[in-house]
C-alpha positions as CSV (number, residue, x, y, z in Angstrom):
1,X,9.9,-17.5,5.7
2,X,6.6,-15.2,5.8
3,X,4.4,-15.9,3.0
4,X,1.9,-13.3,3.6
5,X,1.2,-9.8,3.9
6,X,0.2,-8.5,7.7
7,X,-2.4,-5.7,7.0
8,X,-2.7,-5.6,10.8
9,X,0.5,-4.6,11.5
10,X,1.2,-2.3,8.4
11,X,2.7,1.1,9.1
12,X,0.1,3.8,8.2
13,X,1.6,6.8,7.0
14,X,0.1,10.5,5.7
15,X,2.3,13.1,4.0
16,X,1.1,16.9,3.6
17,X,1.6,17.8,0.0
18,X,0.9,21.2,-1.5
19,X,-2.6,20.1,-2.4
20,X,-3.1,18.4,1.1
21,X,-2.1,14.7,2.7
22,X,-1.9,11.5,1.0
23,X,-1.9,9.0,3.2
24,X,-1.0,5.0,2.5
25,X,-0.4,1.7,4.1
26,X,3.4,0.1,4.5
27,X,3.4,-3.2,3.1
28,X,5.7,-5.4,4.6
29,X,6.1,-8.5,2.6
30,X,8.2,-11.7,2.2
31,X,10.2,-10.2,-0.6
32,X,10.1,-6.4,0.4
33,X,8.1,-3.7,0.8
34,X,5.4,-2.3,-1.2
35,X,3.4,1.1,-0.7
36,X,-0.8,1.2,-0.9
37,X,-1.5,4.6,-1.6
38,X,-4.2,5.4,-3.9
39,X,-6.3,8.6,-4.6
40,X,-8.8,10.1,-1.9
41,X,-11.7,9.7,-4.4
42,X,-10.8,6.0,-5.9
43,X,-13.7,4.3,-6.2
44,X,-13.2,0.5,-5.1
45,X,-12.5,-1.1,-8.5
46,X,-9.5,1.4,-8.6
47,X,-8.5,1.5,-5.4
48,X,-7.7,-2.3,-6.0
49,X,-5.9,-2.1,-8.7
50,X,-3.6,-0.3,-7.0
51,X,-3.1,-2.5,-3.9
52,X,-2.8,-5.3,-6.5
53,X,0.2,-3.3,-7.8
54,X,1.6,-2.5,-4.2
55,X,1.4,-6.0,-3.0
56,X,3.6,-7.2,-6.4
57,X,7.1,-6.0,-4.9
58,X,6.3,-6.6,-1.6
59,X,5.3,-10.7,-2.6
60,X,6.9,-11.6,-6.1
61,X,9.8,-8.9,-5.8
């Protein structure tokens, strides 16, 4: 059983949007996947908040 996240091998992914591309980060974890995709102009404090809250489903489920 994995017990960790693999940022290295997380699938990158951008989708145009009317307003542009958002791109995110797959994450692959031992209970499921989770989705990293915060906003262009997060500064870092916010920007990990939400992978704190993509890496939830993807490790506690």
């Amino acid at each position: 059983m994995r017990t960790l996240i693999d940022f290295d091998d997380a699938p990158v992914f951008a989708v145009p949007t009317a307003s542009g591309v958002r791109e995110g980060v797959l994450l692959d974890g031992p209970q499921g996947w989770g989705e990293f995709s915060p906003p262009a102009d997060a500064d870092d404090a916010l920007a990990a908040r939400w992978l704190t809250a993509a890496m939830e489903p993807s490790t506690v489920g």
